[in-house]
N, C-alpha and C positions, 0 to 999 in steps of 0.2 A: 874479140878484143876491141876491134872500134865499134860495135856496140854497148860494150860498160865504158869507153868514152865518151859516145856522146850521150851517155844513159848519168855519168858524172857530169857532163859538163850542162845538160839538161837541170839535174838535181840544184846545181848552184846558180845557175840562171834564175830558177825558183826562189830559191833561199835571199838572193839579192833583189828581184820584187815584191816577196816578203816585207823586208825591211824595208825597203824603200815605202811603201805603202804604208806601211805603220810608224816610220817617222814622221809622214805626210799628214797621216790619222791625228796624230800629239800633236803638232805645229798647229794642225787647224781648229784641233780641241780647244789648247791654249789662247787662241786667238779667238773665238767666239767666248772661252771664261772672263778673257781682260775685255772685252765689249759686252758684257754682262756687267759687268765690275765698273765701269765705265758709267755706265746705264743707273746701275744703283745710287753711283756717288751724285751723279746730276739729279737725280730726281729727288735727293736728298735734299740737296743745297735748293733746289727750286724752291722744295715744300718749307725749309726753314727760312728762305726768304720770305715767302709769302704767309709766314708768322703761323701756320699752321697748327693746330693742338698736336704736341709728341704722341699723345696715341692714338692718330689720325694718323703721323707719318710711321709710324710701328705695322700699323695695320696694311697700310698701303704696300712696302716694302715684302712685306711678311706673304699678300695676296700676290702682287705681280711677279714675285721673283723666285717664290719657293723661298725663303730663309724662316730659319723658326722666328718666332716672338725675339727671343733673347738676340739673335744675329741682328738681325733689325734695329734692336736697341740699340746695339756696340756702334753700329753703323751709324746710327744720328747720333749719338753721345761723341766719335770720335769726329765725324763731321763740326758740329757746331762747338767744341772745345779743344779741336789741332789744327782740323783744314781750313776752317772758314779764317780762323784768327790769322794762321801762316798766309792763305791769299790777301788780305787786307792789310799784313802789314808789307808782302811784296808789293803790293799796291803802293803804297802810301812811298815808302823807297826810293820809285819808280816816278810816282808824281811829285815829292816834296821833295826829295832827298837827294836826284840827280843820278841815282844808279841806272844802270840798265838790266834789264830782268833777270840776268844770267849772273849779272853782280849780287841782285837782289839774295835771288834763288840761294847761290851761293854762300852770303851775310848768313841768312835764316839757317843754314846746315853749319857752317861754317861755329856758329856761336849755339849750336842744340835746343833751337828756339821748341823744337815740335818736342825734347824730353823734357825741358821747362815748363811749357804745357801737362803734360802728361805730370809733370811733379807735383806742379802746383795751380790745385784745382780752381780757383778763382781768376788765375791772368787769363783767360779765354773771354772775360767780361770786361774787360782793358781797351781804350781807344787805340790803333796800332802805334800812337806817338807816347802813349804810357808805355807799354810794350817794348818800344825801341830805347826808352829809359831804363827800363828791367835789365834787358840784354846789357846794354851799355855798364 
């Protein structure tokens, strides 16, 4: 008898550093994916600052990161036509407009600046004080 106890209480002992291990495993999955992720979007914005030819930064993304061709594309497509326009007009907020960034932040979400984008394909070519006309 008290050995199928502690033959059960062994078995769940198991079972709970099991799990715990493999929560452990996801968490730090996840955490090296968003530093991946991280990694891609900067190296995005570097290369479209630095006016780079788009299948130059296709290529680049495509080689260092394992993404196909097409994931690559979406990647600077949604970079230089949601994020770069969203940081420049928190920018602009922030420096002309007296908000603070979490007001900014907030304005941008608040008013669906990033599905305005996505709607309409030319405001991404917009100075962020056009932009803030649009929203308005």
């Amino acid at each position: 008898m008290g050995n199928n106890i502690s033959n059960y209480l062994s078995s769940i002992g198991n079972i709970v550093i099991d799990t715990t291990r493999d929560t452990i495993q996801r968490h730090e999955d996840m955490m090296i994916q968003d530093e991946k992720n991280r990694g891609i979007f900067i190296l995005t914005q570097v290369l479209l600052e630095m006016k780079i030819k788009d299948e130059m930064i296709i290529l680049m993304i495509h080689k260092y990161y394992g993404l196909s061709e097409l994931e690559a594309e979406e990647i600077m497509i949604s970079e230089r036509t949601i994020n770069t326009p969203c940081q420049e007009l928190e920018t602009y907020l922030v420096r002309s407009e007296g908000y603070t960034r979490d007001e900014a932040v907030n304005f941008i979400f608040d008013k669906g600046f990033p599905n305005l984008l996505r709607e309409n394909k030319t405001f991404w070519k917009l100075t962020p004080e056009q932009l803030l006309t649009k929203i308005k």
